[in-house]
TIFIVO-673033 format. One record per residue: residue number from 1; residue in one letter; z, x, y of N, C-alpha, C, O in turn. Coordinates in steps of 0.1 Angstrom, whole numbers. Atoms other than C-alpha are relative to their C-alpha. Last residue first. Layout:
N
   fidren   loza     n.w     n.u     n.v    ca.w    ca.u    ca.v     c.w     c.u     c.v     o.w     o.u     o.v
      NUM      a       Z       X       Y       Z       X       Y       Z       X       Y       Z       X       Y
...
//
This chain:
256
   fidren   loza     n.w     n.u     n.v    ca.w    ca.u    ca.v     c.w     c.u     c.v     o.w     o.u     o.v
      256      x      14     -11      -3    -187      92     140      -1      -2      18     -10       3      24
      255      x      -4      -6     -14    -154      73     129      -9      13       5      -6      25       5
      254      x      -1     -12      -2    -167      56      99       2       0      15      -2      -8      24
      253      x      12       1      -5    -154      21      91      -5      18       7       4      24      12
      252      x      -3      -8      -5    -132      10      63     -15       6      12     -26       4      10
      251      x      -2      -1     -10    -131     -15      39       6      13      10      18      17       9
      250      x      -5     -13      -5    -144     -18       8       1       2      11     -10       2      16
      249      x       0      -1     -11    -149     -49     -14       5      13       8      16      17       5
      248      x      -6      -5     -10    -149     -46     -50      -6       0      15     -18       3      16
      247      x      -8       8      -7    -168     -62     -74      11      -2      12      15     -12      17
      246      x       7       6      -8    -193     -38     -77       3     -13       1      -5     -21       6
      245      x      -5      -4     -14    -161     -15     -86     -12      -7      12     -12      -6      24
      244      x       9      -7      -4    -158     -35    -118      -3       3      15      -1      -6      24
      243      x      11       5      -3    -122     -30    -122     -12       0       1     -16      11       3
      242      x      11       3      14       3     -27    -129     -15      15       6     -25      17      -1
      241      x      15     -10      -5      33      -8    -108     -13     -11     -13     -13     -11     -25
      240      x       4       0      12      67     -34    -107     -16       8       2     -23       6      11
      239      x      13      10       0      83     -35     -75      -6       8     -10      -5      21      -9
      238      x       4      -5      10     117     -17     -67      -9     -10      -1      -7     -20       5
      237      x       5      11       4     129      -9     -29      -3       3     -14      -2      14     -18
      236      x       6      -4      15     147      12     -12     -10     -14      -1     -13     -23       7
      235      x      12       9       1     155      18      29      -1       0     -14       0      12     -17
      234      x      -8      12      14     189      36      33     -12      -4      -6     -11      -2     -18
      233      x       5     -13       7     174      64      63       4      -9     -17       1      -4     -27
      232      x      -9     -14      -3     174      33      87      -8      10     -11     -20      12     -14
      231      x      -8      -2     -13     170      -1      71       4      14       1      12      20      -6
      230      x       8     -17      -6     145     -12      40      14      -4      15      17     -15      19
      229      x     -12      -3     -11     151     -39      12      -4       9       7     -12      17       3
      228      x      -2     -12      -1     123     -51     -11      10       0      16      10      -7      26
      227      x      -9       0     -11     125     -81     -29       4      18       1       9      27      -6
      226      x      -9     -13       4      99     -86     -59       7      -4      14       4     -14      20
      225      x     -12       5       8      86    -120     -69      10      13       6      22      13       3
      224      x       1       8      10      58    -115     -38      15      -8      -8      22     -17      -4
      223      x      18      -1       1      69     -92     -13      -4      -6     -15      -1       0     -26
      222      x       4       3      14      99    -107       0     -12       3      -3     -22      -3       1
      221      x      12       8      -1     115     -90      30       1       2     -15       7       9     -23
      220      x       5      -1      13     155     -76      33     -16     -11       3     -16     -20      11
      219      x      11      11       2     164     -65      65      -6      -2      -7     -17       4      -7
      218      x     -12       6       9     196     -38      71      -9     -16      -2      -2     -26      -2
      217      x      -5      -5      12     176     -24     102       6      -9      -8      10     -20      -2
      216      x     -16       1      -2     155     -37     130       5       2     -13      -1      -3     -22
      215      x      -2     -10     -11     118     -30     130      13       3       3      16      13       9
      214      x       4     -14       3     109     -51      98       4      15      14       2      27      13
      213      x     -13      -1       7     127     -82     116      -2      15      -9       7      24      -9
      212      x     -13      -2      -6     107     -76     145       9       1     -14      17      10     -16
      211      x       4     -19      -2      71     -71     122      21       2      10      29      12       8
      210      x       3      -7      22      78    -105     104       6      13       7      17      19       4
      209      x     -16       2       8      91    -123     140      -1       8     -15       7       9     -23
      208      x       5       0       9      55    -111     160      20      -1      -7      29       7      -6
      207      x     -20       6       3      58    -107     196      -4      -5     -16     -16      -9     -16
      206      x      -3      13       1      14     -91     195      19      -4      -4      25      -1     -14
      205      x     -14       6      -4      16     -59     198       6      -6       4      17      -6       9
      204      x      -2       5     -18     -19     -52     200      11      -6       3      12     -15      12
      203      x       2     -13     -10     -22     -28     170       4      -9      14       9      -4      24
      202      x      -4     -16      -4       0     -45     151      -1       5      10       7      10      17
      201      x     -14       3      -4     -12     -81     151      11      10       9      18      10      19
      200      x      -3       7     -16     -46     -69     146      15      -2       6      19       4      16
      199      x       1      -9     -10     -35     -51     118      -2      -1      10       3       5      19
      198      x     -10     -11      -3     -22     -79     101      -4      13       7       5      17      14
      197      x     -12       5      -8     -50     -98     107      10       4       4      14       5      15
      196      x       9      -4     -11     -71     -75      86      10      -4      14      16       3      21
      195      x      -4     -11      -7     -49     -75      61      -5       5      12      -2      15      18
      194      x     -20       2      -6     -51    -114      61       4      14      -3      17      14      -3
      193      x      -3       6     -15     -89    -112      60      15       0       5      20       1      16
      192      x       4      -9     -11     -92     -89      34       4      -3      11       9       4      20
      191      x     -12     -12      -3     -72    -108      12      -5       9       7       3      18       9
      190      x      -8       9      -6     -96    -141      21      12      14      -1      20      17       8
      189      x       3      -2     -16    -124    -117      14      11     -10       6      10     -12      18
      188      x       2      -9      -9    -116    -114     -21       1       1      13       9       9      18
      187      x     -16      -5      -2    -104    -148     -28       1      15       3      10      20      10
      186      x      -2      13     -15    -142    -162     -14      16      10      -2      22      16       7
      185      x       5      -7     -14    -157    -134     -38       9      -7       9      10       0      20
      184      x      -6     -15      -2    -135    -147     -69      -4       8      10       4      18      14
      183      x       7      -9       7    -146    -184     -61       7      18      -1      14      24       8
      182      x      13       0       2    -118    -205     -48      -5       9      -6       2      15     -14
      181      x      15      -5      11     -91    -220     -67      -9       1       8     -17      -8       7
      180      x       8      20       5     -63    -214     -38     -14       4      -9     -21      14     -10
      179      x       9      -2      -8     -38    -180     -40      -3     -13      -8       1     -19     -18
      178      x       1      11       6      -2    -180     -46     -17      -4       5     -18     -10      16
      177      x     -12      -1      11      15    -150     -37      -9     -11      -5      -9      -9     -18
      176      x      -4      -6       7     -10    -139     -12       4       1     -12       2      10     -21
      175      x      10       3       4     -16    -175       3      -7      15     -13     -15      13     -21
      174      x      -6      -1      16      18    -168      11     -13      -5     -10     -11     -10     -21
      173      x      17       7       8       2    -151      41       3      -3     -11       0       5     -20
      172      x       7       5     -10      33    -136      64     -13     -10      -8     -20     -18      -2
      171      x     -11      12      -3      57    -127      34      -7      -6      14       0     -14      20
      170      x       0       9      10      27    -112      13      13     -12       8      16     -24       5
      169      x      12       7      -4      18     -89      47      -1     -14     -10      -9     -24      -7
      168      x       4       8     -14      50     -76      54      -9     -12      -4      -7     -24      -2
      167      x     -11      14       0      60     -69      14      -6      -4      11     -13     -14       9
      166      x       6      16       4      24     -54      16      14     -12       0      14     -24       2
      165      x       6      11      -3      38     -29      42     -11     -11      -6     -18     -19       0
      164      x     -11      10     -11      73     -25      30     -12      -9       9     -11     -20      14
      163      x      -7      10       6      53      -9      -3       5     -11      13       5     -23      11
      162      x      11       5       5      33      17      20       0     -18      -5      -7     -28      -2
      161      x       5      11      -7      60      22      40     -13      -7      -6     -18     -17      -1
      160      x      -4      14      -2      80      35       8     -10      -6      11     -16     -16       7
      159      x      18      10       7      58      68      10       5     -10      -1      -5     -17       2
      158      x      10       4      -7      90      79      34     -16      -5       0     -24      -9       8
      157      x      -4       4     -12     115      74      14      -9      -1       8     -12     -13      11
      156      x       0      16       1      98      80     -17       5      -5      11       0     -16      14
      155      x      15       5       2      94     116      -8      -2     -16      -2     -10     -23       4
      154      x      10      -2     -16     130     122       4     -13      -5       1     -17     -13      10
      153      x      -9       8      -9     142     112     -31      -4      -1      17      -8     -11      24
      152      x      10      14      -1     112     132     -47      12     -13       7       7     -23      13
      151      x      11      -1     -10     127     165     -24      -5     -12      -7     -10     -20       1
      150      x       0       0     -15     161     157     -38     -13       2       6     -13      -4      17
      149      x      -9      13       2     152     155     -77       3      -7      19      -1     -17      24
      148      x       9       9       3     135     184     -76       1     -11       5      -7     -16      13
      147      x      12       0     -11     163     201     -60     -13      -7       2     -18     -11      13
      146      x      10     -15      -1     186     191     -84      -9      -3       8     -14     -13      11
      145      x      -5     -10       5     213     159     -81      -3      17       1       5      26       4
      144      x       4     -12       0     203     131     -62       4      12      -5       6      18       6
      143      x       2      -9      -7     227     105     -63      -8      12      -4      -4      19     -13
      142      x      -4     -13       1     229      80     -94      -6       5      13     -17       0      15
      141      x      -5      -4      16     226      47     -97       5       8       2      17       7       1
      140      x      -9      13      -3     212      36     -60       9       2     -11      19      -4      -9
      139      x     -12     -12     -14     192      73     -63       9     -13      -1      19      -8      -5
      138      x     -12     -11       9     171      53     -95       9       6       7      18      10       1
      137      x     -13       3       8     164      24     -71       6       8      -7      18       8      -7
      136      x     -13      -3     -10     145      49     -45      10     -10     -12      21      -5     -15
      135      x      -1      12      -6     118      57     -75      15      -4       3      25      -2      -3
      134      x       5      -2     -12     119      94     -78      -4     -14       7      -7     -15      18
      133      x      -4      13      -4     136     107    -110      -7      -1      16      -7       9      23
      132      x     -11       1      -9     117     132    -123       6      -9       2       2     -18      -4
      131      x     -14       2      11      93     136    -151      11       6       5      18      15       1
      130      x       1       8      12      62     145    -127      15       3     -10      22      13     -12
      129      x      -3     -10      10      73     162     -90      -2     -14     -16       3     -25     -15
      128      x     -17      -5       3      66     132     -65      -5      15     -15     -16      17     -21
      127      x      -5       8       8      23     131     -54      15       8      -3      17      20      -2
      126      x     -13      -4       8       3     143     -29      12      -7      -9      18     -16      -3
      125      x     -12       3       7     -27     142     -25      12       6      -2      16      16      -8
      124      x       3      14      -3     -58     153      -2      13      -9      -6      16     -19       0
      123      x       2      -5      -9     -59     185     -26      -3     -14       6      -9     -22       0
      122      x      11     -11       0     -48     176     -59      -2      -5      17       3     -15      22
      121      x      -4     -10     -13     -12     160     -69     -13       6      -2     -16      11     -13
      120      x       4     -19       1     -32     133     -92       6       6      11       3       2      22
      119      x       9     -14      -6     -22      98     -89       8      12      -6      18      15     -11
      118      x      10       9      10       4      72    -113     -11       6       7     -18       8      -3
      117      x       1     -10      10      34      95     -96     -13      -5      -9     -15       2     -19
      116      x     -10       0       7      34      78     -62      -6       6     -15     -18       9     -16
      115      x       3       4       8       9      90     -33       9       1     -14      10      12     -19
      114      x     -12       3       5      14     102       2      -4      -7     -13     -12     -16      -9
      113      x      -3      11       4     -19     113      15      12      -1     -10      12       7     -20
      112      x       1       9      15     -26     145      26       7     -10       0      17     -11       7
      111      x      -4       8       3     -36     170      60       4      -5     -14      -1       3     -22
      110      x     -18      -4       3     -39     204      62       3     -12       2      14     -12       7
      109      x      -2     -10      14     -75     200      52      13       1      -2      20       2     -12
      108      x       0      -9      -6     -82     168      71       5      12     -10       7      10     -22
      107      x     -15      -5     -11     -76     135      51      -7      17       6     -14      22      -3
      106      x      -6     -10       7    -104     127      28       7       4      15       2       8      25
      105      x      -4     -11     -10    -121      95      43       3      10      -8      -5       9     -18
      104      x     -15      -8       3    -135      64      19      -1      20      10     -11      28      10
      103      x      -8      -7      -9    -160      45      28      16       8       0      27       9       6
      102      x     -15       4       1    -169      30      -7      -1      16      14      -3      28      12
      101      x       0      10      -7    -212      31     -13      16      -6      12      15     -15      21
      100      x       4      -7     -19    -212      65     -20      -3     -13       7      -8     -13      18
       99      x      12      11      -4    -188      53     -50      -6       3      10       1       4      20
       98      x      13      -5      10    -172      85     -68      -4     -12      12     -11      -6      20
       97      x       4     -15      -8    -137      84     -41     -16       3      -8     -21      13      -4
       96      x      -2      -1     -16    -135      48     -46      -9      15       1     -20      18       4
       95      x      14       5       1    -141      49     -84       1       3      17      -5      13      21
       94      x      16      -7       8    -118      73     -90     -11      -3       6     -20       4      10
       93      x       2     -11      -9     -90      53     -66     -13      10      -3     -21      14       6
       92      x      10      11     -10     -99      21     -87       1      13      12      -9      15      19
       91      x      16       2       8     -89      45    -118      -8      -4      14     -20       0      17
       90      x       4     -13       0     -56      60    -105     -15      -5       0     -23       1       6
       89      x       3      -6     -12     -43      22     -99     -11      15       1     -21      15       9
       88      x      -9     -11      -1     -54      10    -137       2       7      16      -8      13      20
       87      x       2     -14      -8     -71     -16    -137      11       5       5      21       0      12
       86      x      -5     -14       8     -55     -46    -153      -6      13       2       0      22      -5
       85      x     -13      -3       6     -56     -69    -127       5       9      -8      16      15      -7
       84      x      -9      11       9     -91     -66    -118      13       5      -3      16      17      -6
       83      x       5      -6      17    -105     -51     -90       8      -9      -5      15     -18       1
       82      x       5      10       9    -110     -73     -59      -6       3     -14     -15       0     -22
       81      x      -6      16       9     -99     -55     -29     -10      -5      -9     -21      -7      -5
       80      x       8       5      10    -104     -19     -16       7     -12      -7      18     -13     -13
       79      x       0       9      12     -90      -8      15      -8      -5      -8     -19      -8      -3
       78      x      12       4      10     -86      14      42       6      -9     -12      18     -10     -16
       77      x      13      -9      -6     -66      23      76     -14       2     -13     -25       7     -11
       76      x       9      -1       7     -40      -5      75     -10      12       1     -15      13      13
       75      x      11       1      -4     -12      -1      98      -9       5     -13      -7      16     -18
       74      x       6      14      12      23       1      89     -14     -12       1     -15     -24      -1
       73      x      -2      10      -7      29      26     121      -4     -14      -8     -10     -24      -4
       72      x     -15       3      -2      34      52      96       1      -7      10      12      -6      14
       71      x      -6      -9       0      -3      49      78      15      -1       5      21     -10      -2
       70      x      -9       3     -15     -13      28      56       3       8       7       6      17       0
       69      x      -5      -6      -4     -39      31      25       5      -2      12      -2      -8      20
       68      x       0      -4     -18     -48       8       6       7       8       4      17       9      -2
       67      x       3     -15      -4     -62      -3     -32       6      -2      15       2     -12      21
       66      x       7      -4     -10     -59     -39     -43       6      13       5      18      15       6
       65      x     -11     -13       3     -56     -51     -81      -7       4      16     -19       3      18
       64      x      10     -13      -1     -66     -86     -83       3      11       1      15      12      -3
       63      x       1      -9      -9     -43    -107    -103     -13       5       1     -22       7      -7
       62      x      13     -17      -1     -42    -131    -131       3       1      14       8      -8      20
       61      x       5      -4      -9      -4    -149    -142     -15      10      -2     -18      20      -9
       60      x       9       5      10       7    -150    -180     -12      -3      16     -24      -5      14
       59      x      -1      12      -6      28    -119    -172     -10     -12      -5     -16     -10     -15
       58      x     -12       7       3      35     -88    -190       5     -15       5      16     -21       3
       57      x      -4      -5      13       8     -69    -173      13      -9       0      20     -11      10
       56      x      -5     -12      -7     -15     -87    -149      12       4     -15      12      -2     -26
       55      x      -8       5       3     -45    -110    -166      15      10       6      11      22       5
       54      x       0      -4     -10     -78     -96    -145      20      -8      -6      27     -11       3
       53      x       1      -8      -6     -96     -90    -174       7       2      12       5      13      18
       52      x     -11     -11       7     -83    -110    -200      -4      11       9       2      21       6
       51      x     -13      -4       1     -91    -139    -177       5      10      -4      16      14       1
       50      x      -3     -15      -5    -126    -134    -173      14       6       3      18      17       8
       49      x       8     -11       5    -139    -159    -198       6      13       6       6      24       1
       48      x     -10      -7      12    -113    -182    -185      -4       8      -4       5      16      -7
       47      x      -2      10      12    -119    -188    -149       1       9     -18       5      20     -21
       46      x      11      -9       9     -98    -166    -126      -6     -11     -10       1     -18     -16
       45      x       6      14      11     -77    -184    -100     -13       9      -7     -23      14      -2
       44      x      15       8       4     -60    -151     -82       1      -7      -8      10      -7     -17
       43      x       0       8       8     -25    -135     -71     -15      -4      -2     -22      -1       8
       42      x       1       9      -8     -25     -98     -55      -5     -15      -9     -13     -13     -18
       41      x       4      13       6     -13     -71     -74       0     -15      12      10     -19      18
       40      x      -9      13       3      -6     -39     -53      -9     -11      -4     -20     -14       1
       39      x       7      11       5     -20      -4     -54       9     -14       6      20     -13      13
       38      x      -7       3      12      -7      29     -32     -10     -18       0     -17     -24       8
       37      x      12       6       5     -15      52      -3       6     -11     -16      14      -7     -24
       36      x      -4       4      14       8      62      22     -15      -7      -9     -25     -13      -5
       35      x      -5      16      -2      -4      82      59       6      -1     -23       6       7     -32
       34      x       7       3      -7     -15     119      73       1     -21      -4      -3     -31       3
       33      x      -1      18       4      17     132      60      -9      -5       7      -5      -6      19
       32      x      14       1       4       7     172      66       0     -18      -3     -10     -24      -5
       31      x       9       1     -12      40     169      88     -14      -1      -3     -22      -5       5
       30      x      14       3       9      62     160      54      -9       1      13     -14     -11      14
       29      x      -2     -11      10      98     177      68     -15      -4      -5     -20       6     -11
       28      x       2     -13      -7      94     162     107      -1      10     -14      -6      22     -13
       27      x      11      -1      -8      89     130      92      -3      16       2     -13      22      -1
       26      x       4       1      10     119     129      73     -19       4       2     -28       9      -5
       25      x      -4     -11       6     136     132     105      -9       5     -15     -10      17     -18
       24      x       6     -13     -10     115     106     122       9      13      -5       5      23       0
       23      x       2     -16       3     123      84      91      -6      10       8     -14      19       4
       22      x      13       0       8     116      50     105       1      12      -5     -10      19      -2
       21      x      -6      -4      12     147      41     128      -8       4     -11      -1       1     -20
       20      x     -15      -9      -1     127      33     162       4      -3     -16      -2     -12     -22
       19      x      -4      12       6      88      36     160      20       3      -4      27      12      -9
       18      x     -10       4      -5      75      56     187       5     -11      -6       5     -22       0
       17      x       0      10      -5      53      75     163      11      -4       6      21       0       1
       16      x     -11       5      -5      62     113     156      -1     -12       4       6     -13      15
       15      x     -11      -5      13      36     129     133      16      -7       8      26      -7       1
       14      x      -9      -2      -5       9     109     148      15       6      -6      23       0     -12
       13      x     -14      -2       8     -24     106     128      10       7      11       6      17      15
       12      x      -3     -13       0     -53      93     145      20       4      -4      31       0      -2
       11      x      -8       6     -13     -61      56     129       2      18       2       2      26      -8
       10      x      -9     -11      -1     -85      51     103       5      -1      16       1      -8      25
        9      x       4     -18      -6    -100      23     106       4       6      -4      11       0     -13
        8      x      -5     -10      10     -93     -17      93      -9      14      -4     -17      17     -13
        7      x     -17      -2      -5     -98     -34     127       0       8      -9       0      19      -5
        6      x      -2      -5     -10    -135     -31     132      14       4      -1      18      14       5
        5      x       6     -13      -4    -147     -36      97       3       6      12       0      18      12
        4      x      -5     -13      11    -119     -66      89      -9      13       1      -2      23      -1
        3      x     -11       0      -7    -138     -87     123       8      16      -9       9      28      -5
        2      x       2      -8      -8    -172     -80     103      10       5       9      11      17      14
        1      x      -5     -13       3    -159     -95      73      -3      10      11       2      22      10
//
């Protein structure tokens, strides 16, 4: 875990990375965007007693539920792995920000965190307009219509990298989708390890066939069951939203 302490940082926030097609216009309208923040279900061998706790919703599948934040070069900058499945995203964020154990940042003042409607708009957050339309499939339907409506359209567009970067990381480590019976600590730190990886990758710009095809437009990745699409100003995706926090792993390292 020591390797995952060095790589998964914070990273200094660039409002114009030299990443080509990636919403540099979209960019220029959210400049306090200091990165994306959001959950995703990661697969686990649970034994039975603790199944109903980590069982994922609507499935017969268990999960862990993992916390991270990215920023816009699809780079890790924190994480929490190894709540249970049915934890509520907002909740493992609670605990995060209450644990003085959980390295957790708070964005600059005029900074904030991109964050989908299951968070709090409060200072450090921001979150789409509530009882809107604002997930990019609903615009594939229907076009944007009221103002509301058009600023959470823009807003998903560019908190999407959040999503594009676990699709990355679940279609590089299908050990993600389909994890091995070890212990629940061991499958913890095994999804640390392969976001960890992934930002290695990143930052040292390692030739990398995942991150090329993610760089070039009109490129569908698989993140788990879901399929998320992204190219250009087009990008959508749709993926389904589902602990004790001294089961949690936390990753992040201060910048003192």
């Amino acid at each position: 875990m020591e390797f995952a302490k060095e790589v998964i940082v914070p990273t200094s926030f660039n409002p114009n990375p030299n990443i080509p097609g990636h919403h540099k216009r979209l960019r220029q309208a959210f400049k306090g965007a200091f990165g994306a923040l959001d959950g995703t279900l990661i697969h686990a061998i649970v034994p039975v007693e603790k199944q109903h706790l980590y069982r994922g919703r609507g499935k017969g599948d268990c999960y862990q539920n993992v916390l991270a934040i990215c920023d816009f070069n699809m780079i890790f900058m924190f994480l929490v792995a190894g709540g249970e499945g049915v934890a509520h995203d907002s909740r493992i964020l609670s605990e995060s920000l209450t644990n003085t154990n959980a390295p957790f940042t708070f964005p600059p003042p005029d900074k904030y965190y991109l964050c989908d409607a299951a968070y709090a708009h409060t200072r450090g957050f921001m979150a789409p307009y509530r009882n809107v339309r604002y997930w990019l499939g609903d615009f594939r339907r229907r076009h944007a219509l009221t103002d509301k409506e058009k600023f959470n359209h823009a807003y998903e567009k560019i908190r999407n990298v959040i999503e594009l970067v676990y699709g990355v990381s679940k279609a590089r480590f299908p050990i993600l989708n389909k994890m091995a019976p070890f212990s629940l600590v061991t499958q913890r730190n095994i999804t640390i390890a392969c976001f960890a990886l992934h930002d290695f990758i990143r930052k040292e710009g390692l030739r990398d066939e995942i991150f090329d095809e993610y760089d070039h437009p009109n490129v569908g990745l698989q993140d788990g069951d879901e399929h998320v699409q992204h190219g250009g100003e087009n990008r959508e995706e749709e993926i389904p939203r589902h602990g004790s926090s001294a089961d949690r792993q936390f990753m992040r390292c201060d910048t003192r």
